[in-house]
C-alpha positions, 0 to 999 in steps of 0.5 A: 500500500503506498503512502497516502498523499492527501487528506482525503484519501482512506487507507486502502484494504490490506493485501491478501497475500497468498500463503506460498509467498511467506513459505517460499521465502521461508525455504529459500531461507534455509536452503541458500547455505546448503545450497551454496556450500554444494555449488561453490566448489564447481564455479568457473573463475568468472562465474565464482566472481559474479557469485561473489559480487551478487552476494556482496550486494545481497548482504550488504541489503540485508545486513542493512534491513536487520540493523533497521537501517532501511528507509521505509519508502523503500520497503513500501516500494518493494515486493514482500517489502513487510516480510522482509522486514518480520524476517530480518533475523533469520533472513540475515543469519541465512546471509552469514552462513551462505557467506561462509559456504561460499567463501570456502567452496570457490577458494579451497574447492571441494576440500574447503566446502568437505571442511566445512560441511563434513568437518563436525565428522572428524573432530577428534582428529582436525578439533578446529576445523570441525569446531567451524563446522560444528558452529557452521550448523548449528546456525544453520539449524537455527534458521528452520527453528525460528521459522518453523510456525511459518513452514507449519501454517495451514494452506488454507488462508480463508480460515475465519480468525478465532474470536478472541476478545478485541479482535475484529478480523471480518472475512471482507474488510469493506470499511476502514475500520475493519480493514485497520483491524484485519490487517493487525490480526493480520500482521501482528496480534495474530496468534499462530504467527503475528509478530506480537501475538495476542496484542490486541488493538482496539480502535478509538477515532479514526479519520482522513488524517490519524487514527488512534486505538489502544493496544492491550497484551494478555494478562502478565505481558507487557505490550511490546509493539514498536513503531517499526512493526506497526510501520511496516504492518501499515507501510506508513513512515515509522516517525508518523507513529507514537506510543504513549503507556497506558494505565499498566504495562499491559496496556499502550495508546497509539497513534498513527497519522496518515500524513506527516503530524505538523511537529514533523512538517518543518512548513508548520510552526510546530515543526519547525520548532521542533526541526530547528529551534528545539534541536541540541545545540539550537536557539532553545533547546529543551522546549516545546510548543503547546495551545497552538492557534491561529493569529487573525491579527497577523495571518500567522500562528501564535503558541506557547512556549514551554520548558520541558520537564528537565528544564527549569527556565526559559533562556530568552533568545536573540530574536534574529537568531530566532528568525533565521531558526523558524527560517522566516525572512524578516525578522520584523515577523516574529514576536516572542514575549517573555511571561511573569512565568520563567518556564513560558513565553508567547512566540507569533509567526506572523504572515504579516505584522500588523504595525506595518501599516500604523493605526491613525490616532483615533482621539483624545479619548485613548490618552483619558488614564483608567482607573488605575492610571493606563492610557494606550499609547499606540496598538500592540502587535498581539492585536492588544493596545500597548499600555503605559501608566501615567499614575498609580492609585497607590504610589502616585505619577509614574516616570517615563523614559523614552529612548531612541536614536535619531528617526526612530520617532522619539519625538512622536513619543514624547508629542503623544505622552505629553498631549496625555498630561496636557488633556488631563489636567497636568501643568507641565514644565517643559525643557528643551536644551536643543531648542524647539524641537517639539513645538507643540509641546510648548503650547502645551506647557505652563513653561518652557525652556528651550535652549540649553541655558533655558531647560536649566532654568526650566529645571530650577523652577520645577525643583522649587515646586519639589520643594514647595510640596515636600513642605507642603506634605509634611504640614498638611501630612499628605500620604497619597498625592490626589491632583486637584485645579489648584495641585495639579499634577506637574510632570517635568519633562526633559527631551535631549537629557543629555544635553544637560546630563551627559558627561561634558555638558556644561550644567552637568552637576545641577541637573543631575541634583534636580534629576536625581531629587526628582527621581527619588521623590517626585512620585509621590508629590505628583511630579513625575520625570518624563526623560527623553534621550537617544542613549541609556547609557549610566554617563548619559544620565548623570552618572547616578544609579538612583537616576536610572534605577527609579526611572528604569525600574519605577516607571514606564519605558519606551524603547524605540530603535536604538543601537546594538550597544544598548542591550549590552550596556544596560540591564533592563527590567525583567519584564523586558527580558529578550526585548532588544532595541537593536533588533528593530531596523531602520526599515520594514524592507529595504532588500534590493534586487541582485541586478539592477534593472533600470526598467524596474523602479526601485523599492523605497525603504519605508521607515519603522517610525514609531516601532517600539517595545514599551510596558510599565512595571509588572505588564508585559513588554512587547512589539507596538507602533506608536499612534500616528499623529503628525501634529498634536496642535488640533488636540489641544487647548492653548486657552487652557493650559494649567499652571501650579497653582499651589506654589507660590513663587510662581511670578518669580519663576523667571528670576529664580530660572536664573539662580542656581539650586546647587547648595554650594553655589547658593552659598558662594553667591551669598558669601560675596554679599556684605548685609546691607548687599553691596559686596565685599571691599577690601579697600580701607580708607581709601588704600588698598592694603591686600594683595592686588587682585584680578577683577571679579565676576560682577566687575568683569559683567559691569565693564563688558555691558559698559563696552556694549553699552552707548559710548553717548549715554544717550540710547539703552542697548540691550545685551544678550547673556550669550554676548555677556558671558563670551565678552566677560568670560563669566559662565554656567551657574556663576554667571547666572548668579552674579546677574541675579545678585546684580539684578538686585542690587539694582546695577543691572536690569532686565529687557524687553527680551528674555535673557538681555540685560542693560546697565542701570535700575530698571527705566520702569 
């Protein structure tokens, strides 16, 4: 019966085989050594060298069919393909001492073939000659022996099979049912000459593609069916079969599928696991897949992953690895999401990834927090939409780190994030030391410092908030931050950190102070960190481990596209285990044709804007796609942006973005102060008895806004800080504080425009 090819095929009715055909192979068995040893010794040169190449080729098959080393295609394909494989033994035995007769008849003549055949004679005489002999025909012997229920089988084939219990062998096997149980008793449980007599199948379900049954032994045996015997009964491949135990030894499940089972199809999820990826020496050996379905949302399959019994954990593989294993051409086509369980994960292939196309954002109305403080940030690649948490009930705001390079659509990250605070209520503090690099944002923010000695002011203002409220709850004994109008929340975000947090910037020390106070405390006061940068990097962040440990592990990220380094310089949170930036590309495609063809235009790669891996503490993290919101401008309410009102510093913010926070600064700046604030002088009646000194900072601003100034005294010229601090060489935070202390002392005043200066008390 050949393998069937479709589904749709019902296996074909066993074969009645003539008994004669079993019985001659039988005595061609037994006859071929004697046979041999008697015709040797009369073969011709040429004919005793076809003799012994035909045997060379006959004993090479069959010492292969008895080690089981023949594929089972080709016994499918052969006549009395199933009795050559039952008779493997005694088939091979006949092959040896065939060898033997034939070696010594053409070599020695008759005197070999007398040696060997009349040998066992005249042992006492020759003792080693007739040993050979003597164990010549005992193997020999053995071979009628062990063949002996077969030469002894009634002629009569149409004999009814006796009713034995679990037997059904119908004279006519006219269903597939019955034509499975005939050919058991046929072949196998049959109890005159089965190859496991008295094994009986019992058949449970069978369709187009399997059938299963159990198979019982009789009382005291255990079952010893293997797949070969029921492969070769059934000629379907031996790997298509599986035995599972029963409730006892005398008992065995067993299926045989009528196709290839998909754990053996390398074109189904399931196979190529198991083909590829579970291997020895695999991307994840010792594991296996389980709850297999279909992925709608991806036109893929998507599974379980889970750890074998002699594995204790999942490894969390490299994702390109793991696309080259499922032989998939595209990485951007597989997703493995690590679960709070370390011995499962969810693995989709996906036929296409449902990011590719974006999802337009679809209003205000996603970015409005639930009960526990979640907005939708964009929709997940497992159909779910991907989630980050503004606040918590219980520990108050939630930082949020956003991280990508270039391209990779931090920005739209941070447009979206910041539109979320803008429409629930938040007063902002945005800061910016690139300048301007989200506009809209700063429409949406109660204040804005765009530029690099801007975005410190803007921190230098949000600290005093901190430190208003820290006070405040200490004297209202706040345990839990509730937003009201008049205490809204008032997130601080910081797009370019490293600007200001990177190893050379030049306000590194003061942000870092603000930062790290931040991070530590500003949750629970309802003053999140939103950070913004391209890399994670500790140097990047201040070099503070309290930086990156509160923002890392006690808040939201976002990881968009970044650089191979990331994952390796970093250790991120559990629940991103296995998610590497690095893995995202620049493009959906960009593979181009091996020749060119100036016919054929060329295929434009199309950007992953806005492809991330994103989740707060404790959710899982996997593949989403940010909204698609080019600009947030018609979302949001120029009329109504919210500002703190609880602190009460608030008309001064513009004057205390000028004054450094760092305590040792503060305190230098008033160390230069005398009480009655007119600086110190060493001058004593009018002679200077100290050592000559070089000019101080005040004195260096005095004389460069009197070189900018009007020679004639007649018109205020306004001077910016920039030009102040490269004509007086006076810069960072001391000269921010020196123009403050300035300021007053009423030597300096402040223009029209933001961060100029003239000489004199203000006009006004």
């Amino acid at each position: 019966m050949n393998q069937p090819q479709n589904p749709t095929q019902t296996p074909a009715a066993a074969e009645v085989r003539p008994a004669f055909t079993e019985r001659a192979i039988a005595y061609a068995t037994i006859t071929a050594p004697l046979a041999t040893g008697i015709t040797a010794p009369f073969l011709d040169g040429s004919a005793a060298v076809l003799g012994s190449i035909a045997y060379g080729g006959t004993a090479g098959f069959l010492a292969a069919n008895y080690m089981n080393r023949l594929p089972n295609q080709l016994l499918h394909q052969l006549p009395a393909g199933d009795i050559i494989r039952a008779h493997r033994t005694t088939l091979f035995g006949s092959t040896l001492t065939t060898g033997m007769a034939l070696f010594m008849g053409t070599t020695m003549g008759p005197e070999g073939t007398d040696a060997l055949m009349a040998g066992i004679l005249n042992i006492p005489a020759q003792p080693i000659p007739g040993i050979v002999s003597l164990g010549w025909w005992a193997a020999v012997a053995l071979i009628p022996y062990k063949l002996r229920k077969v030469l002894a089988r009634p002629r009569n084939t149409n004999k009814p099979a006796p009713n034995l219990p679990g037997i059904t062998a119908p004279a006519v096997a006219d269903t597939p049912a019955k034509q499975i149980a005939y050919r058991w008793h046929q072949v196998i449980s049959n109890p005159d000459n089965g190859t496991h007599r008295g094994q009986n199948l019992r058949l449970r379900t069978i369709s187009t593609m399997r059938w299963q049954g159990t198979i019982t032994a009789p009382t005291g045996q255990s079952v010893t069916v293997t797949p070969d015997t029921v492969s070769s009964a059934y000629q379907v491949p031996a790997a298509w079969i599986s035995l599972r135990p029963g409730t006892h030894s005398g008992e065995a499940h067993i299926t045989v599928n009528l196709v290839a089972p998909p754990e053996l199809d390398p074109t189904t999820l399931q196979g190529a696991w198991t083909k590829w990826v579970a291997r020895t020496g695999g991307v994840m050996p010792g594991t296996h897949l389980e709850n297999i379905q279909d992925d709608p949302n991806t036109g893929g399959h998507v599974a379980l992953v889970v750890a074998d019994d002699d594995t204790d954990s999942l490894t969390h593989p490299d994702r390109k690895k793991l696309a080259g294993a499922l032989r998939v051409s595209n990485p951007l086509l597989i997703s493995y999401e690590p679960r709070q369980n370390p011995r499962e994960a969810v693995i989709r292939k996906m036929e296409h990834n449902p990011l590719e196309k974006g999802a337009k954002f679809p209003g205000t109305h996603v970015l409005k927090p639930n009960k526990n403080g979640y907005i939708q940030l964009g929709p997940g690649v497992s159909g779910f939409p991907a989630r980050i948490q503004l606040f918590d009930p219980n520990l108050g705001a939630q930082h949020v780190l956003i991280a990508g390079v270039t391209g990779s659509g931090k920005g739209g990250t941070l447009q979206l994030v910041a539109l979320a605070h803008h429409v629930n209520g938040s007063a902002i503090l945005y800061a910016d030391p690139k300048g301007s690099s989200n506009p809209v944002i700063e429409t949406m923010a109660a204040y804005s410092g765009c530029g690099l000695d801007e975005s410190i002011g803007a921190l230098r203002i949000w600290y005093h908030g901190l430190k208003h409220r820290i006070e405040q709850s200490k004297q209202l004994g706040m345990k839990n931050f509730k937003p009201s109008p008049d205490m809204p929340w008032a997130p601080l975000i910081l797009d370019e950190a490293s600007q200001l947090l990177g190893e050379k910037a030049e306000h590194r020390k003061e942000a870092t102070f603000i930062i790290k106070a931040g991070a530590s405390l500003g949750r629970s006061l309802g003053m999140p960190v939103i950070l913004a940068n391209q890399i994670m990097q500790l140097d990047q962040l201040g070099g503070e481990a309290a930086i990156r440990d509160n923002l890392f592990y006690g808040g939201s990220l976002v990881l968009l596209r970044s650089d191979s380094q990331q994952k390796n310089l970093i250790d991120l949170p559990e629940n991103f285990a296995g998610c590497n930036p690095a893995d995202i590309p620049a493009a959906w495609s960009g593979d181009r044709d091996m020749v060119y063809d100036p016919d054929k235009p060329i295929n434009d790669p199309e950007r992953t804007f806005g492809l991330a891996f994103a989740a707060s503490p404790g959710a899982h993290a996997e593949m989403m796609r940010n909204w698609i919101l080019e600009d947030a401008t018609p979302y949001t309410d120029p009329n109504n942006v919210p500002h703190p009102a609880d602190w009460p510093f608030w008309e001064q913010r513009h004057d205390l973005a000028q004054i450094s926070v760092l305590p040792d600064e503060q305190d230098n700046a008033d160390a230069d102060l005398d009480d009655d604030g007119s600086g110190t002088s060493s001058l004593l009646t009018g002679i200077d008895l100290g050592p000559k000194k070089g000019p101080t900072a005040e004195e260096k601003i005095l004389a460069a806004l009197d070189d900018l100034g009007d020679p004639a005294g007649l018109e205020v010229i306004y001077t910016s800080r920039e030009t102040i601090s490269r004509v007086s060489g006076v810069t960072g935070s001391t000269l921010d504080n020196t123009l403050s202390n300035l300021r007053r002392k009423d030597r300096i005043h402040r223009g029209p425009e933001r961060g100029t200066y003239a000489l004199g008390p203000d006009p006004q």
